[in-house]
C-alpha positions in Angstrom: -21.0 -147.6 60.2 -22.7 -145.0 62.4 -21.0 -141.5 63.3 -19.8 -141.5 67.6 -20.6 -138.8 70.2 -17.6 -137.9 72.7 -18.8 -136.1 75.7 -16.6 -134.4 78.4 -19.0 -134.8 81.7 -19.6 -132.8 84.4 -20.3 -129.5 83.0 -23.0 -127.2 83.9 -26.2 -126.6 81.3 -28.3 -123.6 81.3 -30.1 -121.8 79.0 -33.6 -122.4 76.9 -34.0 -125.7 74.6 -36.9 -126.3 72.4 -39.1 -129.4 72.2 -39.7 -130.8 68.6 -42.8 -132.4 67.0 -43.8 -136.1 68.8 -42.0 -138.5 66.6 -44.4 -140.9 67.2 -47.3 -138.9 66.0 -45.7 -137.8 62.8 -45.6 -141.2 62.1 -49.3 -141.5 62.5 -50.5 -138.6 60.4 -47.7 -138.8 57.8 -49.3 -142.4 57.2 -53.2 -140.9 57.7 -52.2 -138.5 54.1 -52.5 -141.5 52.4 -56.0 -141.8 53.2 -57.1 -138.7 50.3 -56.0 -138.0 47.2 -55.9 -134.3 48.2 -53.0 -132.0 49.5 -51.8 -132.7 53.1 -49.8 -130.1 55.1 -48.2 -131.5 57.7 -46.5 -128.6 60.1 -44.2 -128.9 63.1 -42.1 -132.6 61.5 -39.3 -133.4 64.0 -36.2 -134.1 61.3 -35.1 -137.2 62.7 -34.2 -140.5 60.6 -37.5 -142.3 61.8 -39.3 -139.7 60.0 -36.9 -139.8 57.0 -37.2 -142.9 56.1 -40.7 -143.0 56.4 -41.1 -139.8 54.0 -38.7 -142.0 51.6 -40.8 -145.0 51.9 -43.6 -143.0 50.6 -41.9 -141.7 47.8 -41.1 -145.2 46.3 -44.8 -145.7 46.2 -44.8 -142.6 43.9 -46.1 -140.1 46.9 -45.5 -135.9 45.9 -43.4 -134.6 49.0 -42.6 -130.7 49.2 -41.1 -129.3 51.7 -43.1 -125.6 52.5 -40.5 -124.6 55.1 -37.8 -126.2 57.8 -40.6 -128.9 59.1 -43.4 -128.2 57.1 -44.3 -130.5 54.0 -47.0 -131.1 51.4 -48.1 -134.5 51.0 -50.4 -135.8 47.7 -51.2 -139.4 47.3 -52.4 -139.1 43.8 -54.1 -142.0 41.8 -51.2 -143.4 41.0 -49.4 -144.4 43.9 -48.2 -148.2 44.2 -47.5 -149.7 47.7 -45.9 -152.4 45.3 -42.7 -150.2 45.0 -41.7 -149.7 48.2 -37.1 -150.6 48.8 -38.3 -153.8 51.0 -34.8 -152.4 52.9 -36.5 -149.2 54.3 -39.7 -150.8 56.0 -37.4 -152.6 58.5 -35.7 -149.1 59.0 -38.4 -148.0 61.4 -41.4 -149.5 63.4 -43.5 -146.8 62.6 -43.7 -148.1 58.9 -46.0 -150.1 60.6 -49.1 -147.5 60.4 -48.7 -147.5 56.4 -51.0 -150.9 57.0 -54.1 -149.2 58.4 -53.9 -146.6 55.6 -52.9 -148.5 52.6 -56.4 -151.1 53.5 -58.8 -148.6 52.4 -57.3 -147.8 48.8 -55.8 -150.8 47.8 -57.5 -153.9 47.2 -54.6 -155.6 47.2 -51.0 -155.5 48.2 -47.8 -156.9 50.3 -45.5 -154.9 53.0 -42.1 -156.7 54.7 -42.5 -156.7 58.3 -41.7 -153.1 59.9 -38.6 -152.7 62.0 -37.8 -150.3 64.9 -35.5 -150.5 68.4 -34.6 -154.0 69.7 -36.6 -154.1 72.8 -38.2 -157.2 72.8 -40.5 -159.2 71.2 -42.7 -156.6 69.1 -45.2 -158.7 66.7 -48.3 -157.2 64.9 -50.3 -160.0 66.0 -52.6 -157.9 67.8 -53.2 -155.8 64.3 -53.7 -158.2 62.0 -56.5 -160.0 64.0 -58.1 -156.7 64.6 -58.2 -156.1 60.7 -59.2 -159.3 59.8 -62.3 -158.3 61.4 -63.4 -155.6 59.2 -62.9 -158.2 56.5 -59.2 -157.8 55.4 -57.4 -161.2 54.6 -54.0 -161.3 55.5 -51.2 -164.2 54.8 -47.9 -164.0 56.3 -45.5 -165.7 54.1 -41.4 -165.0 54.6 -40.4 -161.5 55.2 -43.6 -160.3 53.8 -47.5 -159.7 54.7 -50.1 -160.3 52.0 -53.4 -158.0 52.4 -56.8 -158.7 50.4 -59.9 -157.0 50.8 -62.9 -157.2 49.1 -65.4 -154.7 51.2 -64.4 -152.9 54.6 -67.2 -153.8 56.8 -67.4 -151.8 60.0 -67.5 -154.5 63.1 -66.8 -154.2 67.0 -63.5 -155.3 67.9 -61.6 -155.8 71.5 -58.2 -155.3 71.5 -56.0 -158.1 73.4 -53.5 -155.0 74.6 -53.6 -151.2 74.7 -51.4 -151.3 71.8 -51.1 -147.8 70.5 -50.0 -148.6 66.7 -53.2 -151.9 66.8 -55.4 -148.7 67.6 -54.2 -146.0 65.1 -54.2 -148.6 62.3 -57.6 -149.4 63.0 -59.3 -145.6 63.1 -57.5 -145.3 60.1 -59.4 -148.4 58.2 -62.7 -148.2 59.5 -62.8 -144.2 58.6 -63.4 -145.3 55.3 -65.0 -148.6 56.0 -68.9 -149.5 55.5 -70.9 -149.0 58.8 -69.6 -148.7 62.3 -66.4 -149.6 64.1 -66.1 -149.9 68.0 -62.8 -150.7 69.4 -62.8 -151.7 72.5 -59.4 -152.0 74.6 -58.7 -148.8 72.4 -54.9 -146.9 73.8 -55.6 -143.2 74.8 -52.1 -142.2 74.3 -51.7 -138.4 72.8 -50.9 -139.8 69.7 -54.4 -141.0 69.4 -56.1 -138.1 70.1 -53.1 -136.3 67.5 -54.5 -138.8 65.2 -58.3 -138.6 65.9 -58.2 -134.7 65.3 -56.2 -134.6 61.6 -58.7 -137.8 60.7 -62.2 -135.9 62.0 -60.7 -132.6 60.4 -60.5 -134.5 57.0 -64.1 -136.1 57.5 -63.9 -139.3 59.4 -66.5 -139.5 61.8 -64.8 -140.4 65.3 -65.8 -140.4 69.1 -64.2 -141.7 72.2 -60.4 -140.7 71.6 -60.2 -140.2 75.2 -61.6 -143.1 76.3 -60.7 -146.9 76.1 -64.0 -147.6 73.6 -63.8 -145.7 70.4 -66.3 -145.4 67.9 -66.1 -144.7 64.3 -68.6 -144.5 61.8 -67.2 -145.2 58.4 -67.1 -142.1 55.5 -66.9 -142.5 51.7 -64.2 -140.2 51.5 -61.6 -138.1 53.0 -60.6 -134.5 52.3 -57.1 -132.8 52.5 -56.6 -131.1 55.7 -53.7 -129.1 57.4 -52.2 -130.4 61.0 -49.5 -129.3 63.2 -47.6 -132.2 65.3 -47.9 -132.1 69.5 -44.7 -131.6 70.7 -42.8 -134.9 72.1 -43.6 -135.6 76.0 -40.7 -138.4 75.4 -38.5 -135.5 74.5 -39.3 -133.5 77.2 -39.1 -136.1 79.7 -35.4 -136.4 78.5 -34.5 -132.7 79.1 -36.1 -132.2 82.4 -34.3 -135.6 83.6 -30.7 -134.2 82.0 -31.1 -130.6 83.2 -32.1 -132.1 86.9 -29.0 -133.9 87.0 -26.6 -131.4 86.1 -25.8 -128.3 87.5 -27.4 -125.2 86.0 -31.1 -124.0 85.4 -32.9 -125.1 82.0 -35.8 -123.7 80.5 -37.5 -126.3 78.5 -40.4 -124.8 75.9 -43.1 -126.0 73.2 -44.3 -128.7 75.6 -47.7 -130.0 76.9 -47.6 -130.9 80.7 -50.5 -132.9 80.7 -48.7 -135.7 78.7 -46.9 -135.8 81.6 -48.4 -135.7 84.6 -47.7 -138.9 86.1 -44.3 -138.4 85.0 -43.8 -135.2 86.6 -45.5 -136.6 90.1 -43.0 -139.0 90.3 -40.1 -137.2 89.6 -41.5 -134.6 92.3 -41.6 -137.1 95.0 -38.4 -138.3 94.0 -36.6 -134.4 94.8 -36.4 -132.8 91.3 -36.8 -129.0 91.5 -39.2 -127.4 88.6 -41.4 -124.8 88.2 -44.3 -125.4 85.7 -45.1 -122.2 83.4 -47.0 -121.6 80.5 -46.0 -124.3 77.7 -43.0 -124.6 79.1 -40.9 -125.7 82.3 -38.1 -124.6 84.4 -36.2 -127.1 85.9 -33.6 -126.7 88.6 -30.5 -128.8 89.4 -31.3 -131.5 92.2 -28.7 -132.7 94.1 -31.1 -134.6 97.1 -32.7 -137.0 95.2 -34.6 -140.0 96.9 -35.4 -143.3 95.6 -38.7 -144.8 94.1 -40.4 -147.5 92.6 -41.7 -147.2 88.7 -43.5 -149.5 86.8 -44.5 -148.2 83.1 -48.2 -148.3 82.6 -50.0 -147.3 78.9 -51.3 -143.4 78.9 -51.9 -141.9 81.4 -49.0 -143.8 83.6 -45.6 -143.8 83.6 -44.3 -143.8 79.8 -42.3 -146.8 79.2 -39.9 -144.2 76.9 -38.8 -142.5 79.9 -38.0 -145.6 82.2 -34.6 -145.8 80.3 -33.6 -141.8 80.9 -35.1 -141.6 84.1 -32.3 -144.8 85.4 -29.7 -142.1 84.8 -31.7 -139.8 87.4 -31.9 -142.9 89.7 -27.9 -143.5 90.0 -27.7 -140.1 91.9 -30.6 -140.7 94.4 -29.6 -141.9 98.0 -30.5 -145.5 98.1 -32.5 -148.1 96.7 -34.8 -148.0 93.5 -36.7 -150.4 91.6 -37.7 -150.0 88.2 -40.2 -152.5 85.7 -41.6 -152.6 82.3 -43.9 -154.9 82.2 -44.1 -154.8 78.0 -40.5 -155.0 77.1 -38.3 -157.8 78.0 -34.9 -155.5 76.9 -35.9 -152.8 77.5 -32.8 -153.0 79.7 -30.0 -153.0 77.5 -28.3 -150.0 78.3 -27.7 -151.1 81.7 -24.9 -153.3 80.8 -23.2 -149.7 79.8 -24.5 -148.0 82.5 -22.7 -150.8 84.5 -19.3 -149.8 83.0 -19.6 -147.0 83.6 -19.9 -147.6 87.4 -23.9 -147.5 88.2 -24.7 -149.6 90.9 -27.2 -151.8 89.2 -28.7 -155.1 89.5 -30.9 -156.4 86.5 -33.4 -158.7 88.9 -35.2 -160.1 85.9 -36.1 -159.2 81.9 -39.1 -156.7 82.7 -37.3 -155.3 86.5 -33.8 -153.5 87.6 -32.6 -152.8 91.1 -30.9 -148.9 91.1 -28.3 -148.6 94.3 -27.5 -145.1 95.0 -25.3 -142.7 94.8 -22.9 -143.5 92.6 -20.3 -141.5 90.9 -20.2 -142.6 86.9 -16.8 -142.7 84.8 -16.7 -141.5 81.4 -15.5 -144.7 78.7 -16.9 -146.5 75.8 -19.7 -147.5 75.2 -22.9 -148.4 72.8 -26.4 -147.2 72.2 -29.0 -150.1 71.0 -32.1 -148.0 70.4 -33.5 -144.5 70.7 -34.5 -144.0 74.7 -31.8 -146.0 75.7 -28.8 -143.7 74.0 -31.2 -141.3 75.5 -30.5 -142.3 79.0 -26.5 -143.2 78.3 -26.1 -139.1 76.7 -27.6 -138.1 80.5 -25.2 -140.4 81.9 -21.9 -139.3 80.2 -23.2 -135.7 80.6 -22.9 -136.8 84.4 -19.6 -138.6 84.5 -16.4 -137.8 85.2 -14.0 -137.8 82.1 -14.9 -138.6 78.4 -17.3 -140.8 77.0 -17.6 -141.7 73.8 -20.8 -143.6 72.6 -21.3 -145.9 69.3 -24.5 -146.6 67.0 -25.7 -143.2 67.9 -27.7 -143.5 64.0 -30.0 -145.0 67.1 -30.2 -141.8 68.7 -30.9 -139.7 65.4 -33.8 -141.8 64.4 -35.7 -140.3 67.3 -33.8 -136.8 68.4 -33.2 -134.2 66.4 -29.5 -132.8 66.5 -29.7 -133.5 69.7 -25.7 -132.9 70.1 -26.2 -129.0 68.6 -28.9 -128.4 70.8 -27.0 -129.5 73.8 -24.4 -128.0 72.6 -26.4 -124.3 73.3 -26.9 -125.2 76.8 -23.3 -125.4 77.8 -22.9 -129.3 76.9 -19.2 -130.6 75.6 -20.4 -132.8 73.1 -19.3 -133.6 69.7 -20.2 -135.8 67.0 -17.3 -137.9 65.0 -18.3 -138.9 61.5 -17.5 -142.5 60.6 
């Protein structure tokens, strides 16, 4: 049973608040230690549940862990490490467990993972990976719960990605580092976890171009040396703070970020009326009382993230007048609008993938539930807005993908509380 948040709306936040490590990435380079036998530091690790479990995942396989400070560990994938011994419970825990494919192909000639987990927002299959590996010669057979790898020789080939699927991407750069001849993806996502990636893997020996483009190209190494990398700070998690300090009275200072994960992002919340000021690696955002509405559609890097369409629905409730929002990936992505409903948002789900937003509405504090990361995200803004108490369930959600997020809030003026189950 997960612990409960109860929230007291309506009170003003100011103050400074720091952005953590991108979740998303640490899954990435976390997964690319496995790729040497050599020492791994890994600096600036957001201590969130997502990041947890995949830290215990490799430690069943027989992976050294020590920790060198509050968010700095050593990883060393000795010799004797066995994918084999991974709790089949954990992988399910987290879709970044995912990445542990593209790493485990190049040392292990043969072995099985159960299917990775991660938020209920739809229909998520690794279809797109497994064809993409099958082409530098990896034989895969899905058979219950489990996937069955087998490869003989890593053969460097040119492969077209059916999506921009970020995880299809990093999975391949990480096989066909240390595959024979050269790789081209084409299709290739450009998000800044891929360039995260791509910088850690060159800095270890892998010979990659492109990161920025849609065509990367990789010309395969024998081996891989230990390196040291610190994590990007999460745009997903500044997105969240600039949307909850521009909807509540107050001034926030929001630092450790990188704006130009961001951009389109920050251009839409700018035509939309939100008051901030840009500074160096960090931003001041103003309380904005005058929003208008807008239409968003999430887009892969650079657009729109589809992680802040959930937060940003929050903003949307306080603009005057109509707003239309679609993801065109996600078919539930949607699933905190039911709450949001409750709690008095003015909101009319038009289809799976698009949401009508009817403005201004006052919100009411009650019960409710969080059903993955961005959308407990988006109900914490929305409580912090509301008149009375809220109190919102599952929030283990919450934790896999911000870090004591209720302390932190908690600094800025927030009355918020977490009840253990």
């Amino acid at each position: 049973m997960s612990d409960k948040f109860i929230i007291k709306g309506g009170k003003p936040l100011k103050g400074e608040i720091e952005v953590r490590g991108y979740k998303n990435a640490a899954g990435a380079v976390l997964a690319a230690s496995l790729l040497t036998n050599k020492e791994v530091v890994i600096d600036n690790l957001p201590l969130v549940e997502d990041v947890f479990t995949l830290i215990d995942i490799l430690k069943d396989m027989g992976v050294e862990i020590e920790w060198k400070g509050k968010r700095k560990i050593k990883v060393k994938a000795g010799s004797k490490i066995d994918p084999n011994k991974i709790d089949p419970e954990k992988m399910p825990k987290t879709r970044i467990s995912v990445l542990l494919i593209g790493a485990l192909i190049p040392r292990f000639k043969d072995f099985k993972i159960i299917h990775p987990g991660g938020d209920r927002i739809g229909i998520r299959p690794i279809t797109t990976h497994l064809e993409a590996l099958k082409k530098l010669g990896v034989d895969i057979i899905g058979k219950g719960d489990f996937y069955y790898f087998k490869t003989k020789n890593l053969q460097g080939n040119e492969i077209t990605l059916r999506e921009f699927s970020v995880t299809a991407t990093e999975n391949l750069m990480m096989a066909a580092s240390l595959a024979n001849g050269r790789t081209i993806i084409k299709g290739a996502a450009v998000e800044p976890q891929i360039q995260d990636l791509g910088k850690m893997l060159n800095n270890m020996g892998a010979k990659i171009s492109g990161l920025e483009t849609h065509t990367i190209v990789i010309d395969g190494v024998k081996e891989l040396k230990g390196t040291s990398h610190e994590i990007i700070p999460d745009p997903s998690e500044t997105g969240t703070f600039i949307v909850l300090s521009a909807i509540t009275p107050g001034k926030v200072k929001i630092k450790n970020i990188n704006t130009d994960h961001l951009d389109i992002f920050l251009d839409k919340l700018k035509e939309m009326g939100v008051n901030f000021k840009i500074g160096n690696n960090n931003i001041v955002v103003d309380y904005s009382p005058n929003l208008k509405p807008v239409k968003i559609q999430s887009l892969p890097f650079p657009g729109f993230p589809t992680d802040l369409l959930p937060p940003v629905v929050s903003l949307l409730t306080q603009a005057d007048g109509r707003s239309l929002i679609h993801d065109p990936l996600y078919e539930n992505r949607f699933s905190h609008l039911q709450e949001m409903r409750k709690m008095g948002a003015d909101i009319e789900i038009v289809d799976p993938h698009r949401a009508l937003i009817f403005g201004k509405t006052p919100l009411k504090g009650l019960t409710i539930e969080s059903w993955d990361i961005r959308a407990g995200a988006a109900l914490i803004i929305a409580a912090l807005l509301a008149q009375g108490k809220t109190t919102i369930g599952n929030i283990y959600q919450i934790d896999r993908g911000y870090e004591k997020i209720e302390e932190r809030l908690q600094r800025l003026g927030a009355d918020i509380k977490r009840v253990k189950a």
